[in-house]
Residue, then its C-alpha position, 0 to 999 in steps of 0.5 A: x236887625x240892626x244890621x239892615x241900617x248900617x248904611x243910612x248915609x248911603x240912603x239919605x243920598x237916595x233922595x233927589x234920584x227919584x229912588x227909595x228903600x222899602x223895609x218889607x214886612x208882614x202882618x200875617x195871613x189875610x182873612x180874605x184872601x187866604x195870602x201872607x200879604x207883604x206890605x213896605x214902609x219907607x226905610x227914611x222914616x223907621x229909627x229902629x227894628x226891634x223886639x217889642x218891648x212891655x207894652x203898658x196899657x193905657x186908658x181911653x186909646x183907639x182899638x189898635x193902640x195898644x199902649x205904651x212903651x219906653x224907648x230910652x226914657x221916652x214914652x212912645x205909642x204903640x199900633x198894632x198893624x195888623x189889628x188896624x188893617x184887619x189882618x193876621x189877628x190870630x198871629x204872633x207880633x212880637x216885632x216892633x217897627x219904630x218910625x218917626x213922622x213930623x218929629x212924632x216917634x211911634x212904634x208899629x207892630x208887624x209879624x216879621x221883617x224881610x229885608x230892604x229893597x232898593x226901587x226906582x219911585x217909577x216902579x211903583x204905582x198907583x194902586x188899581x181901583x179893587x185894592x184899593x176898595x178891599x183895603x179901605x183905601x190904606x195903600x197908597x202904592x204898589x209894586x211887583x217884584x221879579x218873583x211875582x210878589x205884591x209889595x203894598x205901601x201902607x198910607x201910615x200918615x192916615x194910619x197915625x192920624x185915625x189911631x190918634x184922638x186929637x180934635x183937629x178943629x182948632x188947627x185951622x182957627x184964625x186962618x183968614x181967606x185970602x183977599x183981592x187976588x185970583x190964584x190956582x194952587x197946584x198940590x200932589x199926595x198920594x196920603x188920602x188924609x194930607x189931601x184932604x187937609x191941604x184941600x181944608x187949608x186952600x178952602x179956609x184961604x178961598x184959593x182954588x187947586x188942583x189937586x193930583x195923586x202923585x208927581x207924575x199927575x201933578x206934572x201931567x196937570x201942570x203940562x196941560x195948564x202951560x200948553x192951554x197958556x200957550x194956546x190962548x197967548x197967556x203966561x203960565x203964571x196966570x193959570x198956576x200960582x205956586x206948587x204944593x208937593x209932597x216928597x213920597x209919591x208913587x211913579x214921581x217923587x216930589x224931588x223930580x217933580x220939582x225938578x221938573x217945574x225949575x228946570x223949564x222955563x215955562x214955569x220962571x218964578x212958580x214958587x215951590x213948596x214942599x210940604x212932608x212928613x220927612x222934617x229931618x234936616x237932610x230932607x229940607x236941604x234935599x229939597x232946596x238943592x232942586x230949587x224947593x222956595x219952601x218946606x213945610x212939615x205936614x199937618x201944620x195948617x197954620x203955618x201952612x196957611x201962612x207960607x202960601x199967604x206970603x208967596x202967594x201974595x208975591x205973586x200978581x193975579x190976571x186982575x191986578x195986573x189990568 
C-alpha cells in the first residue's frame, strides 16, 4: 500500500491548480441500495494506508469509535466508517485509513482501498438534493467517472466532529461583538459543521455574512455584490468587508477562489482568509502565493475571532466614512 504515496511531492504541487487525488475506498454493500458505494478522501489528509492494527477498546467513546490504537508510540482513535455512515455492517475492515486534520491524527476503518484519482475540483459537484437526504447530509461532493462510477466525498470534519465527545461551548467564551462599524463577511465550506461555526463565530462578533457551499458560489455571491456596487455608484468594499475560504470545495477550491477575488480590481484591499483543516506548512504557504492576507486552521473560534477582529478593524465602514 505504500506504494499509492510514493509521489507525495508531486501532489503537494497539485495545490493551487484547482486539482486534487482522491484515495477510492469501500465500506461495503449499502442496505439500501443494494450497491458497493464507492466513497473518496483527499489524498493531502491520509498519512498512511494500513492494515488495522489491535484495536484497544475504550471506555464512554461514541458508538462508531471503536478504540484505540498504537501508531508508533502514539495513541490514535479509531472510527469505524462503515459503522457511522450505516453501511456494509456484516463486512470484513481489517484496512485502516490514517488521516490528519488540524495536527489531530485518526485513523478510519473502511473495507478496501482502490486506487488514486487524479480530478479537476471542477469535476466534482455538489451533491443533488435525494443523496444528500439518503445519507444525512455526509457528502459534500460527487463525481461520475468514465466507467459510470459514483465517487462520493464524505464530510470527514462532520465525521470527527460528531464521533468526538468534546463540549464545545467553551470555544467561543470571551468572544466580544464587534462595535461602531457596519461589515458583510463573505465565507464558502461545503463541510456542514464548518458552516455552522463560522456562522456561530460572525454571530458572537455581531457581523452580518453570506455564506456560500463552494468557491464557485462564493464567487457567484461576490460577482453580484460588485455589480450591485457598481450600479448603485458604491465601492465594493462597501458591500463585502473580507473573504472567508475554505481550501476543499467542489466546482472552485479556495486556491482559485482567491485567485479570482486578487486578481480583479474590483476587489483592491478585500483582505482574504483562508480558514482550513490542511494546517501543513506547504498549504498555508500555497495559500499566500495566490495572495491569501491570512490562514486560519479550522475549529478555532478563538483565534478565528480575533483574525477577523484585527483586519476587519482595517477596514473603514459606509458609517465612518460620513
Amino acid at each position: 500500500m505504500s506504494e499509492l504515496f510514493k509521489s507525495i511531492d508531486a501532489r503537494t504541487r497539485l495545490a493551487g491548480t484547482n486539482k486534487l487525488e482522491i484515495l477510492l475506498f469501500t465500506l461495503g454493500v449499502d442496505p439500501r441500495t443494494g450497491r458497493r458505494e464507492t466513497f473518496g478522501i483527499n489524498v493531502f489528509k491520509v498519512r498512511e494506508v494500513m492494515r488495522t492494527p489491535e484495536i484497544t477498546a475504550a471506555p464512554e467513546m461514541p458508538g462508531s469509535v471503536q478504540g484505540m490504537v498504537s501508531l508508533r508510540g502514539v495513541l490514535v482513535p479509531v472510527v469505524d466508517l462503515a459503522r457511522y455512515v450505516g453501511v456494509g455492517l456484516d463486512s470484513r475492515r481489517d484496512i485502516m485509513i490514517v488521516t490528519e486534520y488540524n495536527g489531530h491524527t485518526q485513523g478510519f476503518l473502511v473495507e478496501a482501498v482502490d486506487t488514486i484519482l487524479r480530478l479537476d475540483w471542477a469535476q466534482m459537484r455538489v451533491p443533488p438534493d435525494m443523496l444528500t437526504a439518503n445519507l444525512g447530509g455526509l457528502v459534500t461532493a460527487v463525481t461520475e467517472l468514465a466507467d459510470k462510477k459514483l465517487v462520493m466525498m464524505l464530510d470527514v470534519e462532520r465525521v470527527l466532529s460528531e464521533t468526538t465527545t468534546q463540549d464545545d461551548q467553551h470555544l467561543f467564551k470571551g468572544i466580544e461583538p464587534l462595535e461602531g462599524a457596519q461589515h458583510t463577511v463573505y465565507f464558502a465550506d461545503d463541510s456542514s459543521v464548518a458552516r455552522k461555526q463560522i456562522e456561530r463565530t460572525l454571530d458572537v462578533l455581531g457581523v452580518p455574512y453570506v455564506g456560500s457551499l463552494n468557491g464557485r458560489m462564493a464567487w457567484e455571491e461576490l460577482q453580484k455584490a460588485a455589480h450591485h456596487a457598481q450600479a448603485t455608484g458604491r465601492k465594493v468594499s462597501d458591500l463585502v468587508s473580507l473573504v472567508l475560504t475554505d481550501v476543499e470545495m467542489p466546482e472552485m477550491d479556495g486556491y482559485m477562489l482567491t485567485r479570482a477575488v486578487k486578481s480583479d480590481p474590483r476587489f483592491a484591499g478585500i483582505p482574504v482568509i483562508m480558514h482550513s483543516s490542511l494546517s501543513g506548512m506547504s498549504n498555508q504557504q500555497l495559500g499566500q502565493s495566490v495572495g491569501v492576507d491570512e490562514y486560519v486552521p479550522k475549529f478555532e473560534p478563538q483565534r478565528l475571532a480575533a483574525t477577523l477582529r484585527r483586519l476587519l478593524d482595517r477596514q473603514v465602514s459606509p458609517a465612518e466614512a460620513q
